[in-house]
N, C-alpha and C positions, 0 to 999 in steps of 0.2 A: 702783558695783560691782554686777554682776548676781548675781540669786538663785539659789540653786541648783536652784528652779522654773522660771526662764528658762534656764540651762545647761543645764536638762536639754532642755525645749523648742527650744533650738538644735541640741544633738545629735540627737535626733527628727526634725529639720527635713533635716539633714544627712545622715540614711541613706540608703543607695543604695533601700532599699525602700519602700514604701508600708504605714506602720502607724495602726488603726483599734483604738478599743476601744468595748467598748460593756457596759452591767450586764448582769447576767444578776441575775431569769428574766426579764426584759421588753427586754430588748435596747436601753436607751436609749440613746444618743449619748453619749462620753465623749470619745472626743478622734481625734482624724488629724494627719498628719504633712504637708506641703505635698508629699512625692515621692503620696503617696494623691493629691491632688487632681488631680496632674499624668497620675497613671496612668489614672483615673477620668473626667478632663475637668471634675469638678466637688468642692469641698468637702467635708467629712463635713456629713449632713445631721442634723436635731434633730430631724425631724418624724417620719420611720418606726421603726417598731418591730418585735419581731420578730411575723415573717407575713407583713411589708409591704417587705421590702428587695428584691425584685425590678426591680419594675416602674420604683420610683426613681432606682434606679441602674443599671440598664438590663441586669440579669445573666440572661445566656440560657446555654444548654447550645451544645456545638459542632456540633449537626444545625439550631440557630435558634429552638430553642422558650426561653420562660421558663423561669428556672433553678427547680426545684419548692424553696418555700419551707423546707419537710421536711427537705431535702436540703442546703442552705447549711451553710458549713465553720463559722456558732455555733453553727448546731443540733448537729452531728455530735458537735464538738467538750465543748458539754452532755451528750449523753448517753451519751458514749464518756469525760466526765469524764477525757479526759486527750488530748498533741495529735496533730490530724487534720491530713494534707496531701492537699489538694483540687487537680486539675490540668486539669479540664475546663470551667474558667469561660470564657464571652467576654462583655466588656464593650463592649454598645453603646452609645458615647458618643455625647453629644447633638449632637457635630460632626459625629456620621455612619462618625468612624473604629469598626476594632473591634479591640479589645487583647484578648490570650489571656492568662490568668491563671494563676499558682500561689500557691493559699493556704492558709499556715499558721495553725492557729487552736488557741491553747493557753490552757484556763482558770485563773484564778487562784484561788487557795484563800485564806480565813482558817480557819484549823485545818480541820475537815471541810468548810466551808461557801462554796460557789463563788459569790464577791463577780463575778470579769469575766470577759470573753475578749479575748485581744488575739491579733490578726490581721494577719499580713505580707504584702501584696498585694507580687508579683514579677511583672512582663512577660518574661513568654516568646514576647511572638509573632515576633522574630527565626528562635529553638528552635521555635517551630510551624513559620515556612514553611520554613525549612532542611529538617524533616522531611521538611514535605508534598512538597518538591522533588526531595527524596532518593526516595522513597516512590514520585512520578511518574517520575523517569528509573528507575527499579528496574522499573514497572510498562511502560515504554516499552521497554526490552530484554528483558522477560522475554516482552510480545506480538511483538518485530519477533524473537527467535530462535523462538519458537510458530508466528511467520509463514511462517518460514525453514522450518522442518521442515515442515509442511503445504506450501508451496509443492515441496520434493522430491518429496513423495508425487505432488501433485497433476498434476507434470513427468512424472513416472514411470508414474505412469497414463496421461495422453495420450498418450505416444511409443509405449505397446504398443497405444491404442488405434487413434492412428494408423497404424502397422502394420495393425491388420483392418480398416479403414477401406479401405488400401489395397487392400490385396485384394479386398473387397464391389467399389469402385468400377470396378479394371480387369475383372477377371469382369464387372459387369454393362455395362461399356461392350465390353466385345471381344464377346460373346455377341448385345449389340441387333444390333453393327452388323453380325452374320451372319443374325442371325434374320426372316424371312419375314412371319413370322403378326403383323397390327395385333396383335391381342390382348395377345398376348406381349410387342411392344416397346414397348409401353405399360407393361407390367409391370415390366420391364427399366427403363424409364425411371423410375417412381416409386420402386425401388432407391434407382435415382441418388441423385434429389432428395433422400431422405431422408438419404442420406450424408452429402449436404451441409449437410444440418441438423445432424447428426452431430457435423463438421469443425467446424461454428461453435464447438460446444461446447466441444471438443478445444483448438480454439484461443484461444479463453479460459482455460482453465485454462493452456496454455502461455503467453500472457500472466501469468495470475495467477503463474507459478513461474519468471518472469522470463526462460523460454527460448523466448519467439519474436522478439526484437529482430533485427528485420531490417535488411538493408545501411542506414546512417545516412549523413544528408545536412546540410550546413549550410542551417537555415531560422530564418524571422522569425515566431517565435512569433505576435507581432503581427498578421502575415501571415498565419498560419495563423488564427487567430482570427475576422479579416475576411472570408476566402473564407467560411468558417461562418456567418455572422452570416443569411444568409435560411435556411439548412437549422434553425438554433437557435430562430427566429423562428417557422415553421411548427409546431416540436414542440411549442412553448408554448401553453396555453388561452392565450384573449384577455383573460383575467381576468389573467394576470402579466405583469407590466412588467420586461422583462430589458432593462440597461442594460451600457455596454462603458466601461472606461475603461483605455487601452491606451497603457504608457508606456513598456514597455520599448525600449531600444537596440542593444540585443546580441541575439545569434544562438543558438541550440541545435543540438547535432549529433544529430540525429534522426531516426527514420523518419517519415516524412509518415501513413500511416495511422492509424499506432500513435501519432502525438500528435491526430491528431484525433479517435481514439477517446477518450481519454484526457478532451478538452474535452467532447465528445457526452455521453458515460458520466455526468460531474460534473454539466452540466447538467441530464440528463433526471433524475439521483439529484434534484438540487434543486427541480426540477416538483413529480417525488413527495412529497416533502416538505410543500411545501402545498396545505392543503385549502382550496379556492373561490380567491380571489383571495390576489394577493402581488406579493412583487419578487424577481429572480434579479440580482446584478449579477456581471460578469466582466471581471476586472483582470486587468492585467500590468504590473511594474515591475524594473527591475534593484535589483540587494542588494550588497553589500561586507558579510556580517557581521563583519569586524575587519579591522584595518589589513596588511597583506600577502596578505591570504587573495582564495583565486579569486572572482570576482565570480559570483552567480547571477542567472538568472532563476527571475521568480516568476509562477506563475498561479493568481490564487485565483477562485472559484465560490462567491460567499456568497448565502444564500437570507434569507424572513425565514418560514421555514415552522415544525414542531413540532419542531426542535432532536430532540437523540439523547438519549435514555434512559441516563443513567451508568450503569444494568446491565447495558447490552449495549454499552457505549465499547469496551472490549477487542476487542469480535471482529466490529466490522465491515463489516474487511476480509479475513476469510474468507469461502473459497469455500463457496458454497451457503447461507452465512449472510443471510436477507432478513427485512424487517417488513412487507415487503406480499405481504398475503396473503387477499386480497377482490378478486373481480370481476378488472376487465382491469388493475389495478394490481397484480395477481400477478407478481414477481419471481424470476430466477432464480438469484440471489443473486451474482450473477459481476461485476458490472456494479463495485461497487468495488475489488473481488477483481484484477480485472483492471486497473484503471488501478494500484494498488498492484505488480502484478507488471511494469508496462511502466515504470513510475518508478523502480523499483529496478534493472532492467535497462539504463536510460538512466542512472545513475551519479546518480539524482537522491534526492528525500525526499518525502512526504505527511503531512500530519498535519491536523488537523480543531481548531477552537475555538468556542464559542458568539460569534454573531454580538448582540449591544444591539442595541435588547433585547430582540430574540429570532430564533431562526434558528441556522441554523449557517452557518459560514466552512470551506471544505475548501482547502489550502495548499500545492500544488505548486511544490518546486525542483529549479529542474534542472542541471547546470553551463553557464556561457554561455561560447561558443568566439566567435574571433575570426579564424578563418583562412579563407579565400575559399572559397565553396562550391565543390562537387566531387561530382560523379556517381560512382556504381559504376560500376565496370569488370566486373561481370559481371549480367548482364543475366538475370530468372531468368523473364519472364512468357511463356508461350505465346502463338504467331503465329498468325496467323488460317486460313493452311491448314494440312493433314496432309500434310509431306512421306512419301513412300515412300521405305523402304532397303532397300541390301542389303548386303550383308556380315556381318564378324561381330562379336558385340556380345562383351564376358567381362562378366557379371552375377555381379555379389559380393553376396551378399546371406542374414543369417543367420537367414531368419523362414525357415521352409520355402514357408508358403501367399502371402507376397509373391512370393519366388521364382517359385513357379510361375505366380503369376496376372502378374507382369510380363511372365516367361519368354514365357506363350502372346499377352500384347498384343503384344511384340516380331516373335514369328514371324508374326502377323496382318501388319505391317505390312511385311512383307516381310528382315527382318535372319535370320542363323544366328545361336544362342543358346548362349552358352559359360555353366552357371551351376557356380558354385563357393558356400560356404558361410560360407566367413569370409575375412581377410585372408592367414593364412598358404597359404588353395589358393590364390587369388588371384595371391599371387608367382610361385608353383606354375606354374601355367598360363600364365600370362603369360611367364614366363621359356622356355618350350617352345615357346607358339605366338604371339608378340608381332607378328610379322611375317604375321600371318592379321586380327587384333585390329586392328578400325576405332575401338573407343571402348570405354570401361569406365562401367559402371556401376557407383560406388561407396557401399554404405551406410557411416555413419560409426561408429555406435555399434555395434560386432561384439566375441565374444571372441578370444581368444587373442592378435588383433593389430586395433586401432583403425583409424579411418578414416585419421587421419596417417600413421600409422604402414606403413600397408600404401602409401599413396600415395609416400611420400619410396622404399620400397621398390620401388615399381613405375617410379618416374623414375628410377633407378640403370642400371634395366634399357634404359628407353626414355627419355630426358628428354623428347621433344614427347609424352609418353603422352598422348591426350586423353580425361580424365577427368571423366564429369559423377556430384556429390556428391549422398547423397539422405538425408536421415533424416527420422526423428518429430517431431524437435523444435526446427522451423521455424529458419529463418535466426538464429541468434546467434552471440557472440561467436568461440564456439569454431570453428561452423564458418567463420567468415569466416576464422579465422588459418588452416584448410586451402585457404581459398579463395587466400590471399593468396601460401601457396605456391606457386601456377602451376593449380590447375585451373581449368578453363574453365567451367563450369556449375554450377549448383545447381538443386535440383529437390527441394519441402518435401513428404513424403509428408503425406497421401493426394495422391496425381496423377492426374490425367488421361490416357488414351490420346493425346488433342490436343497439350497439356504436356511429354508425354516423349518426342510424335515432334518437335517444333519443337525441345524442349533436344537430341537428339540432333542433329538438324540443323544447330543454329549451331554445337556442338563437333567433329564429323568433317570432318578436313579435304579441302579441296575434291577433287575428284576427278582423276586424271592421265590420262594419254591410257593407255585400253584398261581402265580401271577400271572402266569401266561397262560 
């Protein structure tokens, strides 16, 4: 028959916790429970005492240092002479795992005189990652809506910048091509150019706020990766070794520029990344993450360079947010900024993880489509000559100074210029004089009446109206679905004089006998 020292050691043995006693004031070794040793990785030990229970038993804090001696739930519990719960232990066990602790530690008294402490070790590291999980997907939607709202702004800015873009650009191209004096169209020219430094800009931020996704096409990532492979090569010091391992099967519906920025962008990010020598490798694989769900493609760009700073993980993939900031590795902070807004505008995801054992991994998904590629049906890029017109244009357009500076490249090139202000003059006019009206020029983002809006109005009137579409805010979704309506053109301000005589040209239709 067992003793009621062994029943009770059985029942000890048997709790769901991990209990440890030891004397007090020297903290000798008194007894453990076998769930202790299992929690532990190892036995109660005889040897340490107290001062020395650290290193033995392998107790750090949760940033990785040694748990300070001072600090341990017998000391607390000694000098607080009554019980402590401690919830910031981790124990690095000698296997290498690491368990998160809660410990209770209650002294025992004979009359006033504290004989022990006995200590309930609980594993909570289940409750830790559940937290830290919780904590990260909380910290994951509170940056992609911080993303979201910077991205409006950032949209909202380029479309008005685009607008004076516009204008600087037709002014100084309508002006060279009257102007006389070298001097001057010299002058006139470096306008230009700057503009177009300008536009870049522009157009990364409209990347960054996901609205310059242009008409999409079915392509081979893979493919697109391959044509890259000598331009990625070139950008590379001869000190990194960039490797390709490209497995994907499937397709993406995509604009061709906007995904080879997107690869460009991650790679040069990952250059930067290391200093002297290293390795860049760039994957591609198909994904099912669960059983019915759409299959993706994935493109990852991992480095083995100086990994990202957890102070600055939240932000960066905002704009103008950069770490290089020395010499010709001065950045303009767009460069993730941008692939983050061309991936969310492709219906896809990015997200970033430290690369073993060291580096980072940046993780593009995209949806993968299966249906046979297919060209646009509208066609947006400028032809190599400046046709001449004439007739009459109706120009809707609600900036005044685009207005005007369009207005006067139109009449350079030969057209009569009808400009109205928004959509509702627009009807206006066109209902009066539609049978004058060789083309309309339509902005999309106007008040009173939008770019659809004034469109579905204006083919009521006329159904073959031919209308070429124009806004700030580069080829996207929205406008395709006007596009897909029945207009014939698109034209992404800032344009060209070149640009808006070729779109006008492929929209008006051909000419009849005595029209010219």
């Amino acid at each position: 028959m067992p003793t009621d020292d062994q029943i009770r050691a059985t029942v000890a043995d048997d709790l769901p916790v991990g209990v440890w006693v030891a004397r007090v004031p020297g903290g000798e070794f008194v007894y453990a429970n076998a769930m202790f040793a299992e929690i532990m990785g190892i036995p109660g030990l005889a040897s340490p005492k107290l001062g020395g229970y650290s290193q033995p038993y392998g107790i750090h804090t949760r940033t990785g240092e040694r748990y300070p001696e001072d600090q341990l739930p017998i000391v607390r519990a000694m000098k607080a002479r009554a019980t402590v719960v401690v919830d910031d232990i981790v124990i690095h066990r000698h296997d290498g795992r690491k368990v998160y602790i809660r410990a209770q530690a209650k002294p025992l008294f004979e009359g006033d005189t504290m004989t022990h402490v006995v200590i309930a070790f609980i594993d909570i590291t289940r409750e830790v990652e559940a937290e830290r999980a919780r904590a990260e997907s909380e910290a994951r939607l509170a940056r992609a809506q911080r993303l979201e709202s910077i991205g409006r702004l950032a949209g909202g800015i380029a479309h008005d910048f685009n607008n004076l873009l516009a204008t600087i650009k037709l002014v100084a191209e309508t002006l060279e091509r009257v102007e006389k004096d070298p001097r001057k169209k010299r002058d006139l020219q470096c306008i230009d150019e700057v503009t177009e430094h300008a536009v870049r800009l522009t157009n990364g931020l409209l990347g960054f706020a996901g609205r310059g996704k242009n008409l999409a096409t079915r392509l081979s990532l893979d493919a697109v990766v391959n044509s890259m492979r000598e331009i990625i090569q070139r950008t590379l010091d001869r000190r990194i070794v960039v490797t390709f391992d490209l497995r994907s099967k499937s397709d993406v519906l995509a604009d061709l520029s906007q995904l080879e920025q997107v690869v460009m962008n991650l790679v040069v990010n990952a250059r930067d990344a290391i200093e002297g020598s290293g390795a860049i490798a760039v994957r591609t694989r198909d994904v099912v993450t669960e059983p019915g769900a759409k299959p993706s493609v994935v493109l990852e760009v991992a480095d083995t360079g100086t990994g990202i700073d957890p102070a600055i993980r939240d932000r960066i993939f905002e704009p103008y947010f950069t770490t290089k900031t020395k010499g010709d590795a001065k950045g303009t902070g767009l460069g993730l900024a941008t692939v983050y807004g061309i991936v969310q505008a492709h219906g896809g995801s990015i997200d970033f993880a430290d690369n073993a054992p060291r580096g980072t991994v940046f993780s593009v998904r995209l949806p993968a489509v299966g249906a046979s590629p297919t060209e646009s049906a509208h066609p947006s890029g400028p032809r190599a000559a400046v046709p001449r017109g004439h007739g009459k244009v109706l120009l809707v357009e609600d900036e005044p100074l685009v207005r005007a500076a369009c207005g006067r490249a139109l009449q350079e090139m030969g057209y009569e210029v009808l400009s109205v202000a928004d959509g509702v003059e627009a009807v206006e006019a066109y209902r009066a004089r539609s049978a004058e009206v060789r083309a309309v020029i339509l902005d999309m983002v106007m008040p009173r009446m939008g770019g659809r809006e004034t469109y579905l109005a204006l083919r009521e009137i006329q159904p073959a109206v031919p209308v070429l579409l124009t806004t700030g805010f580069a080829l996207n979704e929205e406008a395709q679905a006007i596009l897909d309506l029945g207009v014939r053109g698109f034209l992404a301000k800032p344009y060209d004089v070149d640009a808006l005589a070729g779109a006008l040209d492929r929209i008006i239709p051909a000419a009849t006998p005595g029209d010219r």
